[in-house]
C-alpha positions as CSV (number, residue, x, y, z in Angstrom):
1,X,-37.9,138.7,51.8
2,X,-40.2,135.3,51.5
3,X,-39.0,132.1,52.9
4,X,-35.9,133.6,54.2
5,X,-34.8,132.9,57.7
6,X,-33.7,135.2,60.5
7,X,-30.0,134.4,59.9
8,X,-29.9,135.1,56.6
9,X,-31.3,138.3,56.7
10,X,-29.0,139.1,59.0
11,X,-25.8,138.0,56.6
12,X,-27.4,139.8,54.0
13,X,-28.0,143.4,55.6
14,X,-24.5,143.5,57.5
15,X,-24.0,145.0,60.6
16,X,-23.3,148.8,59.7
17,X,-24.4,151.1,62.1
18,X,-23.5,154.2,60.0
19,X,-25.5,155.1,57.1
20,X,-24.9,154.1,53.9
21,X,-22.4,155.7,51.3
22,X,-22.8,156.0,47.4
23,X,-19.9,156.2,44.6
24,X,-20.8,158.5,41.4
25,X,-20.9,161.5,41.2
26,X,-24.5,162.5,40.2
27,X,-25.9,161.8,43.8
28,X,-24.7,164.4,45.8
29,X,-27.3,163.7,48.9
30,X,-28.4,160.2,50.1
31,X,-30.9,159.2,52.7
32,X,-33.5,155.8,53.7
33,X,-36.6,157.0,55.4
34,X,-40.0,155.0,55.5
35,X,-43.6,156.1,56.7
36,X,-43.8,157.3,60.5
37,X,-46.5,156.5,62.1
38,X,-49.5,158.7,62.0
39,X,-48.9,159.6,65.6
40,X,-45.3,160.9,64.1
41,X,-46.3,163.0,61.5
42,X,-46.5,166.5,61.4
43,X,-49.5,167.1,58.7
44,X,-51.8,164.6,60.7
45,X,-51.4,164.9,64.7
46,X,-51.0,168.6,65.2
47,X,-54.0,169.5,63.0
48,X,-56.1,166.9,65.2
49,X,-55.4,168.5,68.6
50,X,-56.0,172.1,66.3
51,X,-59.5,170.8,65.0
52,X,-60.5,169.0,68.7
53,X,-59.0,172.1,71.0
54,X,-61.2,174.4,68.1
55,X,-64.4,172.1,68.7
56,X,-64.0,172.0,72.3
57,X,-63.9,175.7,72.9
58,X,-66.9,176.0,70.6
59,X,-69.0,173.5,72.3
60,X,-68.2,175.3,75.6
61,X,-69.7,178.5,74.1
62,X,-66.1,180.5,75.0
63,X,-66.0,181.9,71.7
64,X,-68.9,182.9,69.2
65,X,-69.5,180.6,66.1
66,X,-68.3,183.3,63.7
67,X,-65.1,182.9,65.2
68,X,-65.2,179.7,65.4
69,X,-65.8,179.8,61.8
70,X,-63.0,182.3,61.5
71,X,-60.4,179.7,63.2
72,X,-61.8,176.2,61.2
73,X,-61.2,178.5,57.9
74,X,-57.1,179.0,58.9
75,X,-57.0,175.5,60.1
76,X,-58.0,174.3,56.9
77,X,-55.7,176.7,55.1
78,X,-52.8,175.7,57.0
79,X,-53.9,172.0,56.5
80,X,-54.0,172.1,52.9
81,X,-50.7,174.1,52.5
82,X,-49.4,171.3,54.6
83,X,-50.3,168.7,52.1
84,X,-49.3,171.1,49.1
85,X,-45.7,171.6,50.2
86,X,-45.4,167.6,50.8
87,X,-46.5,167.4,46.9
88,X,-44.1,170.6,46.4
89,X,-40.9,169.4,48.1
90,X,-39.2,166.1,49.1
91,X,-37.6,167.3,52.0
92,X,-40.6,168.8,53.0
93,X,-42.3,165.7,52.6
94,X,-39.7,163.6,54.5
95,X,-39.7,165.8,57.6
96,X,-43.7,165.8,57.3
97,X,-44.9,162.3,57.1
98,X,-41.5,160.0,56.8
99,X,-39.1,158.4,59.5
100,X,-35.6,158.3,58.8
101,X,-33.7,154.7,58.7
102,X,-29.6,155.0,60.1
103,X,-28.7,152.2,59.0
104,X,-29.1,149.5,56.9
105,X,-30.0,146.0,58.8
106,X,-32.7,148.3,60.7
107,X,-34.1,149.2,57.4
108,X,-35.1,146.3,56.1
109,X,-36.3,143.5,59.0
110,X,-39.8,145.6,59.4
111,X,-42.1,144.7,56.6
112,X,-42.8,148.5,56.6
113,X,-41.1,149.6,52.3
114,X,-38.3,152.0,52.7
115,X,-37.5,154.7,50.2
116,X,-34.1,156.7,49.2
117,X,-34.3,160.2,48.9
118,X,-31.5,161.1,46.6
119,X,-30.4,164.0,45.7
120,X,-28.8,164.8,42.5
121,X,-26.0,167.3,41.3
122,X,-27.3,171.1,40.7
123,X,-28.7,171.6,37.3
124,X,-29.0,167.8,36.7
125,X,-32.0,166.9,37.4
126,X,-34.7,166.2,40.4
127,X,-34.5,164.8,43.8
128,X,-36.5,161.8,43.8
129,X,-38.2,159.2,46.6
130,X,-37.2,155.9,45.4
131,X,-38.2,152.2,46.4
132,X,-35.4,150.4,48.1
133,X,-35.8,147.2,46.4
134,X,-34.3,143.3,47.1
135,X,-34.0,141.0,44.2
136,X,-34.6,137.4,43.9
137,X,-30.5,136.9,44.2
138,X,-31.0,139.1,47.9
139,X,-29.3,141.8,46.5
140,X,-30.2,145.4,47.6
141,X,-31.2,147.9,45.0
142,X,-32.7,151.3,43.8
143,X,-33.0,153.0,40.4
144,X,-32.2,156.6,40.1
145,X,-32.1,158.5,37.0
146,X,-32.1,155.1,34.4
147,X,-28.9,154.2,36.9
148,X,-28.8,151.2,39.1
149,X,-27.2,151.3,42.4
150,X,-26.3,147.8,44.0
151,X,-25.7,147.7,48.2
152,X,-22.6,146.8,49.0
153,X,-22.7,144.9,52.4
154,X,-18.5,144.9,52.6
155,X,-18.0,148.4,51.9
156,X,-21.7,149.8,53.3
157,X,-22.0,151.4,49.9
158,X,-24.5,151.4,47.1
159,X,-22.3,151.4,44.1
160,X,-23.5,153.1,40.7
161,X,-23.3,149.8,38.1
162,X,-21.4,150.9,35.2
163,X,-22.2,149.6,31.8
164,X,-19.7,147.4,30.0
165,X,-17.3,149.3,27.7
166,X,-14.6,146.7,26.9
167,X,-16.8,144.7,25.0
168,X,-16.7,144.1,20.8
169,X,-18.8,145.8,19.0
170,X,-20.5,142.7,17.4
171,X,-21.4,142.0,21.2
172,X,-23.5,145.4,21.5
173,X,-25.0,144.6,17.8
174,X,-26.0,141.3,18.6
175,X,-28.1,142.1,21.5
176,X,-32.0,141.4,21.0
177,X,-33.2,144.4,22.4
178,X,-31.6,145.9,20.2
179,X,-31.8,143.5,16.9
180,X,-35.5,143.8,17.8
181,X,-35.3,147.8,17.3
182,X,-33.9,147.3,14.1
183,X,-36.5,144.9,12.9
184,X,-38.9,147.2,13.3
185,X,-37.3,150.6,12.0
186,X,-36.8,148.8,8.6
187,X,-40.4,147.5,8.6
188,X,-41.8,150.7,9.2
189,X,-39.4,151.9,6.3
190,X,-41.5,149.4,4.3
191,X,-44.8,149.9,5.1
């Protein structure tokens, strides 16, 4: 956000209270989270009061150290599945160790990054944990499957950008990305 003021941000992000909506039809699921505290999160604070409660009782001499042994052994099982299924699932790893964001203008004033978890159509593809990004014109964005989605502060939307079809063809030819392409497919046809 840089050298912008308080006011500004606030113009930018809108005043939506809802969360936001997509257009397209590949998304069929759409979501902001960002980190949760470590306090928050299931794979860290639970196992803490598991490994001090375990430690406790041990030092106290209440249960012998074999089964003691026996415990710290499914502790660190259940630990390491509980990292594994974060790495395994995206929705496992949201409800784990992320926060979810409502809304839009609360998104985006902490300097904490927030992500979209989107969720594509059956059969076309991955869900995927994308950056919510801001551009240098303050416009909200995130790529998804090679597809841009813009935020739309009037509509509370992020809208898929559609490429240009009414265009000449010469327009498309003469594009340098794609005049440099050429260039080198008939150099290589040289060599």
């Amino acid at each position: 956000m840089g050298s912008h003021g308080s006011d500004e941000r606030t113009a930018l992000l809108g005043r939506h209270a809802t969360p936001p909506s997509w257009t397209g039809d590949s998304i069929t699921h759409l979501a902001l989270y960002r980190r949760a505290p470590l306090y928050f999160r299931v794979d860290a604070l639970p196992f803490v009061f598991q490994y001090s409660a375990l430690f406790s009782v041990w030092y106290s001499g209440l249960i012998t150290r074999l089964t003691a042994l026996t415990l710290l052994a499914t502790i660190v099982t259940f630990h390491i599945l509980a990292f594994l299924l974060q790495h395994w699932s995206l929705r496992a790893k949201a409800l784990m160790s992320l926060s979810r964001v409502q809304c839009i203008s609360k998104a985006l004033f902490d300097k904490e990054p927030v992500f979209v978890l989107a969720v594509p159509r059956l059969h076309r593809g991955r869900p995927e944990l994308v950056p919510l990004e801001i551009s240098d014109q303050d416009v909200l964005f995130f790529n998804f499957q090679k597809r841009k989605y813009v935020y739309s502060d009037a509509t509370n939307t992020f809208e898929k950008i559609l490429y240009p079809t009414e265009l000449p063809i010469s327009e498309y030819i003469s594009a340098a990305s794609l005049r440099k392409n050429v260039d080198s497919r008939c150099r290589r046809k040289t060599i």
